[in-house]
KETI-540376 format. One record per residue (C-alpha): x, y, z; residue number from 0; chain; residue in one letter. Coordinates in nm, 2 decimals. Layout:
N
        u        v        w   lumfi   mimi   marza
        X        Y        Z     NUM      A       a
...
This chain:
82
        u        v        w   lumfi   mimi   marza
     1.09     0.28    -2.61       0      A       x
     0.88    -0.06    -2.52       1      A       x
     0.57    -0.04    -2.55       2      A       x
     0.34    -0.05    -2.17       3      A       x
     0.04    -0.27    -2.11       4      A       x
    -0.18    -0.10    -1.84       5      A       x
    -0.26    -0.41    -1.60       6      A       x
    -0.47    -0.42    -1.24       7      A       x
    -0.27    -0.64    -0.98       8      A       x
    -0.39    -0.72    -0.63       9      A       x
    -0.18    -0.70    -0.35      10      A       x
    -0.21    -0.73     0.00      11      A       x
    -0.25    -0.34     0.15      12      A       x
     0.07    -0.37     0.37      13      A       x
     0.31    -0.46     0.09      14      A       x
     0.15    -0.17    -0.15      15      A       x
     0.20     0.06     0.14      16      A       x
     0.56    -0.02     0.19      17      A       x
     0.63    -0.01    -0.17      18      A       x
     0.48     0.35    -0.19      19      A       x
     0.69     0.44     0.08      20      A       x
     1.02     0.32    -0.04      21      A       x
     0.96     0.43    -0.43      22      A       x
     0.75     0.70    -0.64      23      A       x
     0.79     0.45    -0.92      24      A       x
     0.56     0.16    -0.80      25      A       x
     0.51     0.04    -1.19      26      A       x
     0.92     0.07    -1.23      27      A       x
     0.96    -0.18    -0.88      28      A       x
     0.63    -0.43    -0.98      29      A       x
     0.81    -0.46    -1.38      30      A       x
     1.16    -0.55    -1.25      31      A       x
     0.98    -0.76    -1.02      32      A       x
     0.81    -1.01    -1.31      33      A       x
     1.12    -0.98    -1.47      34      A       x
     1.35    -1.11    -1.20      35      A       x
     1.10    -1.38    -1.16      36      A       x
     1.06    -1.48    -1.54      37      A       x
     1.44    -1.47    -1.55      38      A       x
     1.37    -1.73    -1.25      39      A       x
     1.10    -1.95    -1.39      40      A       x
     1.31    -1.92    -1.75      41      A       x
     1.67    -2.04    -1.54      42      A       x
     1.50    -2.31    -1.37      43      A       x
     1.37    -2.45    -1.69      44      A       x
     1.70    -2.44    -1.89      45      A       x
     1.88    -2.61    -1.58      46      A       x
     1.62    -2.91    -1.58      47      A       x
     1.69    -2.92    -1.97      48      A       x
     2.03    -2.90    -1.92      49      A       x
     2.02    -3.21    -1.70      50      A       x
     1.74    -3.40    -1.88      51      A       x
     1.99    -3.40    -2.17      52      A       x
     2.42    -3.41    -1.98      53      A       x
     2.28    -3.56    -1.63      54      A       x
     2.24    -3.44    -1.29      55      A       x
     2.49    -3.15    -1.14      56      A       x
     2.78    -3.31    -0.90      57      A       x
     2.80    -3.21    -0.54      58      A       x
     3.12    -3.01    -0.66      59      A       x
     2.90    -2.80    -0.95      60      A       x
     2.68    -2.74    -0.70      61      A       x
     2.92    -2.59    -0.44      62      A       x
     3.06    -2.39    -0.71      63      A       x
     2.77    -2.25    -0.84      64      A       x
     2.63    -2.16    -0.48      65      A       x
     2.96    -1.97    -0.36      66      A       x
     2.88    -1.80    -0.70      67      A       x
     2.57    -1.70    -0.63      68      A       x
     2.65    -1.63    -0.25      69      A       x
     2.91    -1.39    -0.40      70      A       x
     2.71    -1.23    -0.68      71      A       x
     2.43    -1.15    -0.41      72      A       x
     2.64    -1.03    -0.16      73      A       x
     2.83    -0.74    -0.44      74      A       x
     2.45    -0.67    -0.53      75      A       x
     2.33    -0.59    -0.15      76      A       x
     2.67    -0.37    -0.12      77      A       x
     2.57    -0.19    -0.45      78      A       x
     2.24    -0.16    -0.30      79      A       x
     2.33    -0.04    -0.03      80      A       x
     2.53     0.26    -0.18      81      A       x
């Protein structure tokens, strides 16, 4: 098992209303949370390496990878939904 931090985080009353009303595990949702968003910050820094170092993504990379995303998104909402 990983071992916890205990933090304090301020957020706006609405938002830590809604969250208590969709989950009992509020410290569950906020983790995976910071994680999807230090996956983020991490994928946006590889890409700008990546294209520091082979140059910049072609239009065609760029459709390809957004009818990936667009596709990977929409099997996530439908597994969410379940």
């Amino acid at each position: 098992m990983s071992s916890t931090t205990r933090i304090t985080v301020t957020l706006p009353s609405e938002q830590v209303s809604e969250l208590k009303r969709l989950t009992d595990n509020v410290s569950g949702c906020v983790a995976g949370a910071v994680a999807r968003q230090m996956r983020h910050v991490l994928l946006g820094d590889d890409l700008r390496q990546y294209q520091e170092q082979e140059g910049q993504f072609s239009d065609e990379e760029l459709a390809e990878a957004r009818a990936r995303n667009s596709a990977a998104t929409a099997i996530t909402s439908e597994e969410d939904a379940a």
